[in-house]
N, C-alpha and C positions, 0 to 999 in steps of 0.2 A: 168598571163596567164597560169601557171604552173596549177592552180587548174582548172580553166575551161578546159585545154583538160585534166588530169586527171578526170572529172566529165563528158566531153564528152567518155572517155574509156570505165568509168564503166557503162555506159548505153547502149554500145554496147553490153552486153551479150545475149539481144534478138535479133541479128541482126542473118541473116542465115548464113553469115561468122566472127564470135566475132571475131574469132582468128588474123586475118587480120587486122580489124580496129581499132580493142585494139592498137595493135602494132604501126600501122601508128599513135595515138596521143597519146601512151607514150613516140615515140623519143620525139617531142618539150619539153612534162611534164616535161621530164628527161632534156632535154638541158636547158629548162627556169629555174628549178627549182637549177640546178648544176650554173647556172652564177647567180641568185639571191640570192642565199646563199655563194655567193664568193667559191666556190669549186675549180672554174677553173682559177688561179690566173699565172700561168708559161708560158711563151713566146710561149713554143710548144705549148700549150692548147689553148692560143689564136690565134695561126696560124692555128689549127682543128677548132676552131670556126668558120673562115673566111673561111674556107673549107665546110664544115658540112650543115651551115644552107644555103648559096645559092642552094646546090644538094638539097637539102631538099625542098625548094620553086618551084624550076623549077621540080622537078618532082612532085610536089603535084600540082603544074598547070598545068604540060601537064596532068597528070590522071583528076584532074579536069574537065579540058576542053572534054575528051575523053567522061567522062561520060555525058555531056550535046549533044554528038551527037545520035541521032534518038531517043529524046523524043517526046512526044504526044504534042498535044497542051495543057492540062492538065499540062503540065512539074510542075509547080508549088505542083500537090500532088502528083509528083511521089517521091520516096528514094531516086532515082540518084541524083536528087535535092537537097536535103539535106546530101545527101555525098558529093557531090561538093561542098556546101557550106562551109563544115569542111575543105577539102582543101585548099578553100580560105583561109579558116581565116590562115590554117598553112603556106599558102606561103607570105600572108604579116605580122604576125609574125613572117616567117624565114626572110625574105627582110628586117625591121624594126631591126632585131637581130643583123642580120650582117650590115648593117650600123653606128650601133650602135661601130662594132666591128672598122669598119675600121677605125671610127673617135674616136675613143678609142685610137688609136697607138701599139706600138709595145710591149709596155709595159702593156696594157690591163685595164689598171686604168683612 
């Protein structure tokens, strides 16, 4: 998951705000990419995890869902569209991540 929103980022440079949505899918890059290479192995870092990516889901859903109010019936070829959909993916890979965390235990293995 870590390269796809890395390769979702860097194609945000022709977006009229990069700056923004670069950002919103290096956090996951950087969180999927820090727990698949075992970076984050210490009790604290695993209680940030179980922190981190629920905020991260529910506010990529509420913006999500924000952006599908007052589209056209077109909605399908609008951008809003397709920034929502990034959102999706990042709040059920943040939901998936931290499930993942909780039934992991406290010890993160």
């Amino acid at each position: 998951m870590s390269v796809l929103f890395l390769v979702a980022a860097g194609v945000q440079w022709n977006d009229p705000d990069p700056g923004f949505w670069i950002s919103i899918y290096l956090i996951p890059a950087l969180l999927s990419a820090a727990e698949a290479l075992r970076w984050i192995k210490n009790q604290s870092m695993t209680m940030l995890r179980s922190i981190v990516w629920p905020i991260l889901a529910v506010v990529s859903l509420i913006y999500g869902l924000n952006l599908f109010h007052g589209l056209t019936p077109e909605w399908y070829n609008d951008e809003a569209t397709r920034e929502s959909g990034g959102l999706f993916l990042i709040t059920i890979h943040g939901l998936i991540s931290y499930w993942s965390v909780r039934k992991a235990g406290p010890g993160g293995e």
